[in-house]
N, C-alpha and C positions, 0 to 999 in steps of 0.2 A: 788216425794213427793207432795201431795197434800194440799189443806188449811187446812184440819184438823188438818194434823201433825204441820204445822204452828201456828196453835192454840191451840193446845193441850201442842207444847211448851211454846209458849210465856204467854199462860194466865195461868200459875203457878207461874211466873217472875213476871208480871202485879198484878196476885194478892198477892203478899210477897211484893213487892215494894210500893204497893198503903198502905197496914197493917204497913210497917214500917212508915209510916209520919204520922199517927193516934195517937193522944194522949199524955201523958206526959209519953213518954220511953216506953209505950207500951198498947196492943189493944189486948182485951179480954184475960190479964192476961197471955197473955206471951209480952216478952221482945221484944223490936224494933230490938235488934240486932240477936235475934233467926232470925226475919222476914228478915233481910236483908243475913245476913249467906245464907238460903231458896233462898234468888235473884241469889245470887251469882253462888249457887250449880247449879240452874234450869240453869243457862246460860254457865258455865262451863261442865253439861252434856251434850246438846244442840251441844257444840261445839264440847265434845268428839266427840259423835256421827256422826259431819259432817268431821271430821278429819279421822275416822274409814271407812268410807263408802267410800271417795274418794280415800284417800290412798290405803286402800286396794283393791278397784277395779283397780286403775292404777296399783299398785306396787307388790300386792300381788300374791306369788308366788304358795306358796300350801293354798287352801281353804276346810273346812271341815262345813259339816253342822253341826251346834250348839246342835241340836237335836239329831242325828243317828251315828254322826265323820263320815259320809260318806263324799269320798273326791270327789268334785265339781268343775266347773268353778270358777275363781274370778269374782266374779259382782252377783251370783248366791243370791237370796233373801234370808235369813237365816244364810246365809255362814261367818266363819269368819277366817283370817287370820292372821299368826304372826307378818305380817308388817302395816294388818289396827288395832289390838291390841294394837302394838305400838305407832302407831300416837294417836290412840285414847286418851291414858296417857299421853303423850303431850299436846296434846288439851286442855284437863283437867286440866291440873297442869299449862298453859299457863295465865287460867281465872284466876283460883284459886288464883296466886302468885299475 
C-alpha cells in the first residue's frame, strides 16, 4: 500500500477528530459526537481492512474474486476469503468496543 491509501485513511479520522474539538458540542450544526462516532468508525474500518488483507493472505484457504467468484490464489488483489472475512469483523468490533 502506498501513501495515498495512507492518507486517504487517516485524513477522514484527522478531519472528524479536528470537527469534534470545534465549538460548543458542535461544528456546522451537527453534533460533536456524530464527529467523533465518524473517528471511531474511519479507524475501526482501517483496521478491519488490515486484519482482512493479512489474515487472509497468511490463513486464507479458498479465495474468490469479489467481482466474478472466480476462485484465485490467496493474496490475489480483489480476492476475498472466509477467514480474512472473519478477521476483518474482529478488527472492527476490536476498535469499535
Amino acid at each position: 500500500r502506498g501513501p495515498e491509501n495512507v492518507w486517504g485513511s487517516a485524513l477522514t479520522g484527522l478531519l472528524c477528530a479536528a470537527a469534534s474539538v470545534q465549538g460548543e458540542g458542535s461544528f456546522l450544526g451537527i453534533s460533536s459526537d456524530l464527529f467523533v462516532l465518524g473517528y471511531v468508525a474511519s479507524l475501526a474500518t482501517k483496521l478491519a481492512d488490515t486484519f482482512a488483507s493479512e489474515i487472509g493472505k497468511a490463513y486464507g484457504k479458498t479465495a474468490f474474486l469479489i467481482t466474478t467468484f472466480e476462485r484465485v490464489e490467496p493474496g490475489t488483489e480483489g480476492a476475498v476469503s472466509l477467514e480474512g472475512t472473519a478477521a476483518a469483523a474482529v478488527g472492527g468490533l476490536c476498535l469499535a468496543l
